[in-house]
Structure formats: structure tokens, C-alpha cells
N, C-alpha and C positions, 0 to 999 in steps of 0.2 A: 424410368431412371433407376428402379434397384435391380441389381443383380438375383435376388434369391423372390420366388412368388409367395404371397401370401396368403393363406384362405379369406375366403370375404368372408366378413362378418355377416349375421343372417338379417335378410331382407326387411325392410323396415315397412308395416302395414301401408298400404296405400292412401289411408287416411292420413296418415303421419304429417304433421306440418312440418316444412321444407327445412327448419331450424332442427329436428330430429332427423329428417332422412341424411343428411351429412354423415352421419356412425356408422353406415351401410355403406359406404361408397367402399371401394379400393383405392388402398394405401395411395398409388400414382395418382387417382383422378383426386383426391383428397390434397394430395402434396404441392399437384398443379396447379388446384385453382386461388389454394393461399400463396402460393406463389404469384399467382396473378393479380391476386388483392391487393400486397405488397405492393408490387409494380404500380398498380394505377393510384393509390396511396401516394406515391411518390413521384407521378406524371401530375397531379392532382395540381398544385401548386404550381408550376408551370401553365396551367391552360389557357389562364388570363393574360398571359403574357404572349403566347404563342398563337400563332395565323389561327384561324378557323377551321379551315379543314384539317389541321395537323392533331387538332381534338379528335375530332370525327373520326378520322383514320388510324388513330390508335384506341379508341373505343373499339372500334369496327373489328380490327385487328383480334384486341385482346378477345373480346366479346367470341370469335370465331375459335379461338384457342379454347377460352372456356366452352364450348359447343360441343368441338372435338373432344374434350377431354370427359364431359358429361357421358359423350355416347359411343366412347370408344374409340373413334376412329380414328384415320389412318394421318400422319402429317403430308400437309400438302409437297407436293415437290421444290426443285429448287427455280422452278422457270415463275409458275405464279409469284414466289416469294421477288427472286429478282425484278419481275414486272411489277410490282407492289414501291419495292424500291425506286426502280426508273420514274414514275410516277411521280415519289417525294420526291426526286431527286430537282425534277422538273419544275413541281410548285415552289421548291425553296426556295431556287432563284428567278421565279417568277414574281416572289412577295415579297424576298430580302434584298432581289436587286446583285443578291454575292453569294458561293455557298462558303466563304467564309467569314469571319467575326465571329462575336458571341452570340447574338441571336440566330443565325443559320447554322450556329454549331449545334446550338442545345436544340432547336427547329430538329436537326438531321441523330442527333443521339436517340432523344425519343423514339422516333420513328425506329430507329435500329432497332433500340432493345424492345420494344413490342414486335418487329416482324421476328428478332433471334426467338420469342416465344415459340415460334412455329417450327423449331428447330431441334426441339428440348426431344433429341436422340439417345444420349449419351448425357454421363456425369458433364463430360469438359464443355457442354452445351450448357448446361446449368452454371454452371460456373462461369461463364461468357456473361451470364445473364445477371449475374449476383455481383461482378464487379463492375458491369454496367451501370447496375442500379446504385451501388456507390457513389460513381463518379456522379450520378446524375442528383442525387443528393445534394453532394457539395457543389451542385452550378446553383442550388439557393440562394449560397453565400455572394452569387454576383448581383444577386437583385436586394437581398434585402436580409438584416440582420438581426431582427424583433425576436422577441425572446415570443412571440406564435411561430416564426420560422423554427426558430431552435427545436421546438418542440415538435415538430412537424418531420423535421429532420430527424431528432432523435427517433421516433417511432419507425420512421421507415428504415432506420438503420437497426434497429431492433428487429422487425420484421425480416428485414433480409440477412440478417446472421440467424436468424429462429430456421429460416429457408436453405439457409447453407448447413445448418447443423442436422436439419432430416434428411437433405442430400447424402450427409458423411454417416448416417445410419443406415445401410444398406438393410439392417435384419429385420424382422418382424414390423409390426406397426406401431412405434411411439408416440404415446399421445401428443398432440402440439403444445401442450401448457410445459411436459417436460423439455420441449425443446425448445421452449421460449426461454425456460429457467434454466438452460445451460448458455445460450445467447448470453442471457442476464448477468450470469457469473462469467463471461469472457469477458464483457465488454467492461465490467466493475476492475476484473486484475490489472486491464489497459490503463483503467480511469488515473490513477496517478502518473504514470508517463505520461501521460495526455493534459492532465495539469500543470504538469513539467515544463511540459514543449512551448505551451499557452504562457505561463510566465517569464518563461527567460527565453524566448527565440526571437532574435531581432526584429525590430519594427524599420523596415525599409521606407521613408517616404512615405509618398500618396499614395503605394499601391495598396498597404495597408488598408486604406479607407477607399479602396475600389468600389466596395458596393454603394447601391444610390437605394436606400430604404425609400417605401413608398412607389416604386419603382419611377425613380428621377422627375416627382410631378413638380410643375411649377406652383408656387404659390406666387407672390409679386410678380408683377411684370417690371419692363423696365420703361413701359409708356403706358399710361392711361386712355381707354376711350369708353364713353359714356355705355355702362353696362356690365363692364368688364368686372369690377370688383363685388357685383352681386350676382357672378359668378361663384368666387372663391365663398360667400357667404354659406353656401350651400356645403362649404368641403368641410367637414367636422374633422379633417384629419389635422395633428398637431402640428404647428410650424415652427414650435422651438418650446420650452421650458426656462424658467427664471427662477432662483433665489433669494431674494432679498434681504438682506444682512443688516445688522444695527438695529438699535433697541425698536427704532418705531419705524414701522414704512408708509410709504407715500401711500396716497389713495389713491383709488383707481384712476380716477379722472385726471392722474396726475403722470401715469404711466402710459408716454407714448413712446415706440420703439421706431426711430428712423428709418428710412428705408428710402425708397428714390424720391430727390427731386427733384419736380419738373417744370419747367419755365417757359418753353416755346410752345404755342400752340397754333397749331395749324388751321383750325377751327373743326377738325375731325380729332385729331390726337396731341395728348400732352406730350412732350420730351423733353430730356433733360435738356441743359445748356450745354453749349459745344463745348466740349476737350473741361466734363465736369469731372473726370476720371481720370485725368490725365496728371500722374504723380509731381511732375513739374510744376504747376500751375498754384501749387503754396498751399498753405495750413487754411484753416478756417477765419472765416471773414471779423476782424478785431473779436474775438472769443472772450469773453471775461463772465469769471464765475463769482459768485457769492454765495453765501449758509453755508452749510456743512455736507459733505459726500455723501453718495447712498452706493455701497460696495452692493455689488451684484455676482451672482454665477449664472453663468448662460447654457445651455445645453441645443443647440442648432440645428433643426434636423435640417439632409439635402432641399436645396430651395431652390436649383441651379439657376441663381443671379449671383455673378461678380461682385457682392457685397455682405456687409452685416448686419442685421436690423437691432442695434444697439439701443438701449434706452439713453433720452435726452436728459441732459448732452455727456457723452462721454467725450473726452480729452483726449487729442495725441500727444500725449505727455507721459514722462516715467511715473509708473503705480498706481496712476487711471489706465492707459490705454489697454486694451486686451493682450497677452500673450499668448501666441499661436505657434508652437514649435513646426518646421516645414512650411509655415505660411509667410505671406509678404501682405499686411494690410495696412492701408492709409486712411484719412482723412481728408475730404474735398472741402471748399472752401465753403459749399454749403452744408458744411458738418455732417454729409452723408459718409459712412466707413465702405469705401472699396478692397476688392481683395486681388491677387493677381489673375485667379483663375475661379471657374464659376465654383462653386460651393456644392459641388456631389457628393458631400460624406457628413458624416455627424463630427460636430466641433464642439467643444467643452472649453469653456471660456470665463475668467474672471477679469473685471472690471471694476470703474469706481463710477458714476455720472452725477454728475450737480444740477438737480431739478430746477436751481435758480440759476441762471443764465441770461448773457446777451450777446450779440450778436451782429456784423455788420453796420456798426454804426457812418464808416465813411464808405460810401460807395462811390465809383467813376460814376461821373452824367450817362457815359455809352453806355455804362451796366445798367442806370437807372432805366433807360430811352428804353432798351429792351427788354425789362419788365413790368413797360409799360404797353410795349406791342401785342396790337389784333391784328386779324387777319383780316383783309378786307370782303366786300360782300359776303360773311357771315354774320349773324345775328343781327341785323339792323333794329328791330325793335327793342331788343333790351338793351344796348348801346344807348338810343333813343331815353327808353327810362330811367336810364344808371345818370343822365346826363342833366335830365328835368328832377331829378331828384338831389345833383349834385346843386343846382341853380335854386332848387327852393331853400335849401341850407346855409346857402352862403358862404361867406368866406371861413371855411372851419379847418380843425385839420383831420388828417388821417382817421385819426383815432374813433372822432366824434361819427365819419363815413361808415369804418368798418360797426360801430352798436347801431347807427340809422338801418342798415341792410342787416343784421341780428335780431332789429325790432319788427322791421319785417315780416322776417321768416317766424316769427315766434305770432304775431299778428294774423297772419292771411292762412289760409286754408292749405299749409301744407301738408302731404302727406311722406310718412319715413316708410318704405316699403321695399320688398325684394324683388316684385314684380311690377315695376311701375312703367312694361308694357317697350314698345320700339320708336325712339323719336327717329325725326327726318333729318336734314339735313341742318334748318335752322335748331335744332337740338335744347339750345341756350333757351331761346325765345321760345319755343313749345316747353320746356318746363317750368320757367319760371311765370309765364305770362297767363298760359291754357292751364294745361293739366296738372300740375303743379303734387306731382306724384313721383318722387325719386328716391337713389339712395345715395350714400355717401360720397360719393365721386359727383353725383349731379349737384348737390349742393356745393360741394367746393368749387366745381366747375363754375356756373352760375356768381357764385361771389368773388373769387376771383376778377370774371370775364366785367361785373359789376367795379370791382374797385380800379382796375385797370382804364375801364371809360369814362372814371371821373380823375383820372390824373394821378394814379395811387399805387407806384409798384407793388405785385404781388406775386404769387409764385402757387403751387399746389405741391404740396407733400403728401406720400403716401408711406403707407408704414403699417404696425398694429398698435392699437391701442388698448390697453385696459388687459385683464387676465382673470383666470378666475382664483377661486379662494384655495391659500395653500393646503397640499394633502399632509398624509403624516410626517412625512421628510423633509417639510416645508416649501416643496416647491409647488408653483402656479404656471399651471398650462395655459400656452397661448395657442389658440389655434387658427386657420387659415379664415375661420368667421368670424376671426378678430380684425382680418384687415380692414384696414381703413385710408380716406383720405380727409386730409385736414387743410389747412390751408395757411400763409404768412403774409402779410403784409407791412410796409417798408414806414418808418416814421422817421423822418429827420431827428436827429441827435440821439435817438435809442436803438435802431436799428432796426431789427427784423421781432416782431410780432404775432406768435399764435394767434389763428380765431377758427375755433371751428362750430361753422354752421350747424354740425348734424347735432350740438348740444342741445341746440336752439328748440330744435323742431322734435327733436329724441331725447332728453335729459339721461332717460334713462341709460339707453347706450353708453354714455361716454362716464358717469357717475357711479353705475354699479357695471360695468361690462357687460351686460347682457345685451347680447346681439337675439337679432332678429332667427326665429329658430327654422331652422332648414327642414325640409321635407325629411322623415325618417326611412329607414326600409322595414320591409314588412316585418321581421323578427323582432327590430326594433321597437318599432312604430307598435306591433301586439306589446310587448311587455311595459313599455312606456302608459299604453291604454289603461293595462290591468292593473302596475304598482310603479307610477313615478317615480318616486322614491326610492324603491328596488334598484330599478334599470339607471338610477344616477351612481347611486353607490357602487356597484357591480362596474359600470365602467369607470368609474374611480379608485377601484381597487387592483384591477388589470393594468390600467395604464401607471398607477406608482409599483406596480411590479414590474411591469414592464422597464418604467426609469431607474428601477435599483439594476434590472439586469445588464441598461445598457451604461449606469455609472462604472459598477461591480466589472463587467464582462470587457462591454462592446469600448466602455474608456479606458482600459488596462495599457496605457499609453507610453510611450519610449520615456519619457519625465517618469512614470511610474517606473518603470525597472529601471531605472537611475536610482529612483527613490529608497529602492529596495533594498539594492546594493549599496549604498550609503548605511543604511539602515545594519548592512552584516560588516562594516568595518571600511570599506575601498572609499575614499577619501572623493575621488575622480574618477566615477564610474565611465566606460566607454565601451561599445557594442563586443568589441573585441572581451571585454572582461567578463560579458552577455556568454558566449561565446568558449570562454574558459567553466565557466559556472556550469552551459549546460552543456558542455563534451564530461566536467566532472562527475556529473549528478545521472550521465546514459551510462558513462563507465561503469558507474557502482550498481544502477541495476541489473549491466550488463553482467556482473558479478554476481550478484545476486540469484539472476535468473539461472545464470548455470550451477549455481550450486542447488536451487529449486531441482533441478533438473536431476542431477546426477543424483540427489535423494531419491526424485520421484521413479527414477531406471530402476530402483531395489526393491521398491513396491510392488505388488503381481496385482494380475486383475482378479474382482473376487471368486468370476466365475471361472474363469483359468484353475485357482487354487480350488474349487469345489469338483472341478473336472479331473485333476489329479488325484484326489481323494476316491473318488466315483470309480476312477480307474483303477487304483493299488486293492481299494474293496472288492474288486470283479475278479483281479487277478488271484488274490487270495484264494477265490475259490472255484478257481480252476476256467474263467471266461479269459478268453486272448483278446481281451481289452487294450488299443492302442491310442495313443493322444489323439489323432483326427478322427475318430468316431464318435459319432454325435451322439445325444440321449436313445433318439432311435433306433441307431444301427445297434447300439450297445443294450437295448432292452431284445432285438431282434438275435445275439448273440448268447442272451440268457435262456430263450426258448429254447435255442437249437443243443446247448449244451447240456439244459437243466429240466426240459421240458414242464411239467404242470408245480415241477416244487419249485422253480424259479420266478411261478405266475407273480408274486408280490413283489419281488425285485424288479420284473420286467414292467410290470403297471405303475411302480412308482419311476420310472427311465420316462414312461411315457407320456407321464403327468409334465416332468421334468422341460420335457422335448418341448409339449405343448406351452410352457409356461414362455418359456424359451425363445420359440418361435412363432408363438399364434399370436391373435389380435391384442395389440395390446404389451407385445411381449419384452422381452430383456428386466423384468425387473424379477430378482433371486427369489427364490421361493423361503416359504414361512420356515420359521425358525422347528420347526419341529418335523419336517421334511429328512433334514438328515438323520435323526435318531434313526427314524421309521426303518431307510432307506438300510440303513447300519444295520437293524437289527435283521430285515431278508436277508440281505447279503453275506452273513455270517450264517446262517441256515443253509448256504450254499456247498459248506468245508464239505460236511458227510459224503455227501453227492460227488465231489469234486475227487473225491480221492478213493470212492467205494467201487 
């Protein structure tokens, strides 16, 4: 890729470990392969997302560039590269089903700029390849927006301007650290337009929040079935962030966050009730609150379910409910919050909820009837015992049922576990009866399935419960080994009823939040080994970095640049005034920049001005020194004229030339180079005119 050759630097002993022999290569195989680094740096993040063999064949790929470029040799043609192609072109829509969308796009981008590696003929081929890698950078931004992406991103976009700026130095060898730190200072003079752009450029909508951090995993489902939520136990990734405001907050055991409920059960899966989403269908069931509010902030990550997992009970009402600019959210009559559309982006959300509450006190008989339906031929035996235990009690009510099945569970040998193994079909009856080895979804299941066959509406809520201890900025991580399921049952004249079993049997769960701890990974799992402690703190101090940068950055929201604007005088900010702000604020650097400019036209380069100096010195005495003659034509010009008395002028031309253009070259020579140089050259007059 450069125009002018350079000497190699001398050969690096054969003993040399592989971290030294790199200062021997030539300039191209040197320039190649950090370029290649770059590349797969910035493929890297993508792999986990992309088909299996599209890793493979951009390893293969890059791996064969680096090969050639090790040993010289020749680039392959254009027939293997196109066959290379047809191939992807083949699996893409073999795996994506389409070669378009986003994932067959970024699928077939990769692929490109690894096989363009094989191409790197010419500058304009490197250049193919450096705003390749750009573009491939910002398809991050479609999956995920964590200030580890940011950083991920940033580096490869440091890399590939460090890659473009030894492309635009065709001379000599510069080392890479100087052309990291000219990268470094481009990308700093951008940095304020780019904070510019980022503050005042309109927020469109939902597309704004296109990406689906996490890459769009589900946490809740919208049904339950026995196993599922010790599933999620295992997922340590975050499901949302909370605040909690007011002098004193609730305890843990006190914090439960809504989320589906489900009422039908099939005898395999829970679901909700029919048209429980259906905005028509009214407010929550007679709602009445007492004590005083606990003001909340919510931070959401993507959960893609239709809903909001709100701490109990918050209100559809003015200055409880959440405010959502671009969203439409409601409240079901089971106090669960629906949203229009699934929830793929991060929400930042203030609310009020009233931890005292009630709820559903008049219900229709038809509402009643159907939660109090089983399905039939399932579970006959715990039916059986829910039944003989309703009859040994007597005429009691509700209440006295749902602490007999509490005392139970707290009584008999159960166990709280993550792995408590695959029930059959009577599921009910094999946990409660036999094995009696479950988690959170089996006990609610089970007591439910219990108060229902003694005559006792009830229902299964699932949601998260409990959080851990606030960090420095006072918020409290909820994570997906937070979820949980609880349960409600119905009591004439008070209405609906928390009970949840897993207290019974786990205290600890639901009283300090600690869940049950999920298998770690290896990196993990060793540091966890060596310093507990360590490895809590460490990801406690990431993840409130993380949430300042996605307060700070990723929530920089259309209410905020309203805010803003408010804040410099515009009474009624609106996109348009968004808009005026930032056409005024490009203008003035647009001005700025050119008068940058037309300074910087007045400036000469240093070595320009040390090369006309070199020259009027030559001419003085008597050499036909002209401005394109290099240090060595111009020391080969003092021989010819001046032969053995010109030797010091010619050897300092050639030190020059050398500095100039050898390994390592373009940085001016020491400060005391030109006297030297000055004072041969002046030695030259006698001669010149004798």
C-alpha cells in the first residue's frame, strides 16, 4: 500500500520471542496485520450474534490474509474471492431465511470486509476497508448500548483511524504509537461537534430506542409452566434498576414488582384471563389505598413483554402513574401495567406506589366460578388432599385455609431448590405429595391448585421480588434471579390477598432478597473462589458505572432537551427550536473551522522550511540545488561539484536523507544538525567561485 520502498530493518535473532520479531517485519506486512487486528477487534462483538460458520469464515479469511502477508505473497485472484462470496452468499439465506433485514445485513457486511482484506492492492482498497469497518462499528449500536459496547466501539474506531493515518503516510516507517496519537488528536478536535450533535439532534420516536440491550433476551414470560422461572434464576443479567425516595424505605420483603397475572390453568400452563390487556375492560378491581406513598424511579431494561413490572401497587392516577413520553401504558383490572407495544428499549420512569392497599373486594360470581376452575383429570390426588384437609377444618374461612397450607409447607419436608429435577404430567401431585422439591412457581402452583379445591378463589402472580442493597447513587439492582412467583387469594369483603409460599419454606428469599446463587463462569467462578468479596465489589462498581452512563448518556431524552432549552430562556421548547439551536451552534463552527484553516494555509511544513534553507545554503555556494531534490540527490550534487572539500556537507545531506526516510523516519533532526550543516556549507564559497 505505500508508494515509496523502505529498507528493512535488520533481522531479528531467531531466538527472538515473536513480541520482538515484529520490528524486523516491513513496513506493509507491519501495517497489514494491525490492520487485521483492528478488523477482527471489531468482528469480535458481533460473533455471538452471528451463524456459526460466518465466525469461522471470517477467522479463515482474515487468518489467510494474515499468512500472505507474513510470507509475502501474492493476493489471491478475483475468481476464489467471488467463489468465497457465492458461498456466503448461499449460507446467509440459508440461516436468515432472507438476504435482507438486519441480521443478514450485518451476516453479509462482515463477510465483505474480511474477504475486501484480500484485495488491499492499492490506497482506495484500504480505504474500502476502513470505512467498512466504521460502518460495522455502529451496527453495535443495533444490538446493544452499555457503556462495554461504547468502549468496544471506541477502541475500534481508534484503531481504524490509527489504520487510516499510516495508510496517508506513504514515507518511511512511523511508528504506530505516533499514529495512534495523531488518530487521538483528530478524533479529540471532532469530540465537541460530536457532543454537539448528541445534545440537540432530535429524538424521533421509538426509533431512538431501536436497540434491544442484552440482545432482546426475555426475562418474564407471559405464562408460567412448572420449571420455567428457575430458568431465569440462573440469568444474573439485570431486569431493571429502582430508587427509592422518602426518608425511610420499605424492606425487602415488602418489595414486590408486578408483572403477569395468571388465572387459567390448563393443568400444564398458567395464563392470563381473557381480554386481561384489553384497555376497554376498566381500571383495577375497587383499588383503595392507605399510609402514605413510596415515590419510586425506575430504570427498565428490554424485557420484550407488553408490560411494566411496577412495584405494588402503583395507581392509574395523576402523580402516581408512570410518565412515558411516546408510550401508551395502562392498568388491568388485575393491577398488572400493560404497554402498547413490547418493551425493546430502555425506560426511565418515575412513579408513586402505596405498599398498603386493597383490592377487588366485589367480584361477579362468573369471575368468582372461574378462579375457582381445575382442569379436570389432572392432579387427582392433591385435589383429593386439598379436600380432606378442607373437611378436617371445618367451616372456616379463607383466611384460616390459606395459614393451614403455610403451616404445612413450613411443617413437612420441603425443599427450595433450582434443580428440583423434571415432574410428569400429574406435576401438582408429584411435588406436593412425593418429592416435594421445588421452586418458586411450584409452590405457588401447588397452593393455588390447593385453595381452588377447597372452594377458594385464587390466582398466581408472577413478577420480582426483593432487590439488593443500594450502591453509591442509591439505586438497587433487580435482576432476572429476582423473579418470582407469589400467589393471591380471594376473601369475601377484603378482596384479594398476598400469600406467598416460597416465604414459608425460604424466609430468607423473600426477607433479605437473596436468591438462590446460580452457577458462575469460569472467570467468574476462579475470582469468586479466590476473593468473594473482591468479585462482589468489582461488579458493583461496573454495573453503577454502567447506570451513570446509561442515566448520563443512553437517557439524554427529548423531555431532557426540552429541559435544556427551558433552562437558556425558550419558554416552549419544540424540536423545531432543537433544530434552530443546532443549525446555529454547526454555523459558528462552520466559521470557526475556516478561519482555523485559512491561518493554518500561512503555516509551512517544518521540513519544507528546513529544505529551503538547505537549498539557498547549496546555492550560495555554487551547487544547482532545486526544490525537488531530495537530501540525497542534493548531497550526490556536492560531490560532483565540490568533490573531497564538500565531504562534510555531503555526509551531513546523507545523515539527513537517512533520518528522513529510513526506519522509523519523518521525525526532523536534533537541534544542532543545522549549525553543523551551516557551517560545511559555508566552506563551500572558496571552491565555488575559485
Amino acid at each position: 500500500m505505500n508508494s515509496t520502498a523502505t529498507p528493512l530493518p535488520p533481522a531479528a535473532p531467531r531466538w527472538a520471542a515473536p513480541w520482538q520479531r515484529w520490528r524486523t517485519w516491513p513496513r506493509d506486512t507491519r501495517d497489514t496485520l494491525f490492520q487485521l487486528l483492528v478488523i477482527g477487534w471489531t468482528v469480535l462483538p458481533h460473533l455471538t450474534r452471528l451463524p456459526l460458520w460466518c465466525g469461522a469464515l471470517t477467522a479463515a479469511v482474515l487468518a489467510w490474509r494474515a499468512r500472505l502477508a507474513l510470507r509475502g505473497g501474492a493476493l489471491p485472484g478475483r475468481w476464489p474471492v467471488a467463489a468465497v462470496l457465492a458461498v456466503a452468499l448461499v449460507l446467509t439465506g440459508w440461516t436468515e431465511r432472507t438476504l435482507l433485514g438486519k441480521e443478514a445485513g450485518v451476516t453479509m457486511l462482515v463477510v465483505l470486509m474480511a474477504l475486501k482484506t484480500l484485495e488491499l492492492r492499492a490506497r482506495r482498497d484500504a480505504m474500502v476497508v476502513f470505512f467498512l469497518g466504521f460502518f460495522l462499528v455502529l451496527t453495535n449500536g443495533l444490538y446493544s448500548q452499555s457503556l462495554a459496547t461504547a468502549l468496544a466501539m471506541a477502541l475500534s474506531t481508534w484503531g481504524l483511524l490509527t489504520a487510516l493515518v499510516l495508510a496517508n503516510m506513504p514515507v518511511g516507517r512511523p511508528p504506530l504509537r505516533r499514529a495512534a496519537a495523531v488518530a487521538a488528536r483528530s478524533a479529540l478536535l471532532g469530540l465537541p461537534l460530536m457532543a454537539a450533535l448528541f445534545v440537540l439532534f432530535p429524538r424521533f420516536g421509538p426509533l431512538w430506542g431501536l436497540p434491544q440491550d442484552g440482545g432482546g433476551r426475555t426475562g418474564l414470560s407471559g405464562s408460567l409452566r412448572l420449571g420455567g422461572m428457575a430458568d431465569l434464576a440462573n440469568d444474573d443479567s439485570i431486569a431493571f434498576r429502582v430508587r427509592l425516595a422518602g426518608g425511610s424505605a420499605p424492606p425487602p420483603e415488602a418489595l414486590y414488582f408486578r408483572g403477569p397475572v395468571l388465572s387459567r390453568f390448563d393443568g400444564v400452563d398458567w395464563l392470563p384471563a381473557l381480554g386481561a390487556a384489553d384497555r376497554n375492560a376498566g381500571g383495577p378491581e375497587d383499588l383503595q389505598l392507605a399510609g402514605a406513598p413510596q415515590p419510586y424511579e425506575l430504570v427498565v431494561e428490554p424485557i420484550r413483554l407488553a408490560l411494566l413490572p411496577l412495584l405494588e401497587a402503583t395507581p392509574d392516577r395523576p402523580g402516581d402513574a408512570p410518565e412515558l413520553p411516546d408510550w401508551t401504558a395502562w392498568q388491568g383490572r388485575d393491577l398488572q401495567w400493560h404497554t402498547e407495544r413490547l418493551v425493546g428499549e430502555r425506560l426511565v420512569l418515575k412513579a408513586r406506589a402505596w405498599p398498603r392497599f386493597s383490592h377487588g373486594r366485589s367480584l361477579p360470581p362468573h369471575a368468582l366460578d372461574a378462579l375457582r376452575a381445575l382442569p379436570p383429570d389432572y392432579n387427582p390426588r392433591m385435589l383429593a388432599w386439598a379436600r380432606q384437609l378442607r373437611a378436617e377444618l371445618g367451616p372456616v374461612d379463607a383466611r384460616t385455609l390459606a395459614a393451614a397450607l403455610l403451616a404445612h409447607v413450613r411443617s413437612a419436608d420441603f425443599v427450595y431448590t433450582l434443580q428440583p429435577g423434571v415432574y410428569g404430567r400429574e406435576a401438582v401431585d408429584e411435588f406436593w405429595l412425593d418429592r416435594r422439591q421445588g421452586f418458586c412457581e411450584h409452590f405457588a402452583t401447588a397452593f393455588v391448585v390447593a385453595m381452588r379445591a377447597m372452594g377458594v378463589p385464587a390466582r398466581v402472580v408472577t413478577g420480582y421480588q426483593g432487590a439488593e442493597p443500594p450502591d453509591a447513587d442509591g439505586w438497587r439492582v433487580v435482576r432476572q434471579s429476582h423473579a418470582h412467583a407469589w400467589t393471591e387469594y380471594w376473601v369475601e369483603g377484603s378482596g384479594w390477598v398476598r400469600a406467598d409460599p416460597t416465604a414459608a419454606v425460604a424466609p430468607e428469599r423473600v426477607r433479605t432478597s437473596r436468591a438462590l446463587p446460580p452457577q458462575p463462569g469460569l472467570v467468574a467462578g476462579a475470582l469468586r473462589t479466590m476473593n468473594p468479596a473482591l468479585a462482589e465489589r468489582l461488579r458493583q462498581a461496573w454495573e453503577t458505572l454502567d447506570n451513570r452512563w446509561n442515566q448520563a448518556v443512553m437517557g439524554w431524552s427529548r423531555s431532557r432537551q426540552f429541559d435544556l432549552l427551558r433552562s437558556l430562556g425558550i419558554p416552549q421548547p419544540s424540536w423545531i427550536d432543537l433544530a434552530r439551536a443546532l443549525g446555529t451552534l454547526l454555523a459558528v463552527a462552520a466559521g470557526a473551522g475556516a478561519a482555523w484553516a485559512w491561518w493554518d494555509r500561512r503555516r509551512q511544513d517544518p521540513w519544507q522550511r528546513l529544505h529551503q534553507r538547505i537549498c539557498a545554503a547549496l546555492r550560495a555556494g555554487g551547487v544547482p540545488a532545486l526544490p525537488h531534490h531530495g537530501p540525497a540527490t542534493l548531497a550526490a550534487l556536492v560531490r560532483r561539484h565540490h568533490g573531497p572539500a564538500g565531504e562534510p556537507a555531503a555526509q551531513a545531506l546523507d545523515a539527513l536523507d537517512r533520518r528522513r526516510y529510513g526506519a522509523g523516519g519523518q521525525a526532523l533532526p536534533a537541534h544542532d544538525w543545522w549549525p553543523a550543516f551551516a557551517r560545511a556549507a559555508a566552506r563551500l564559497k572558496p571552491a565555488a567561485t575559485g
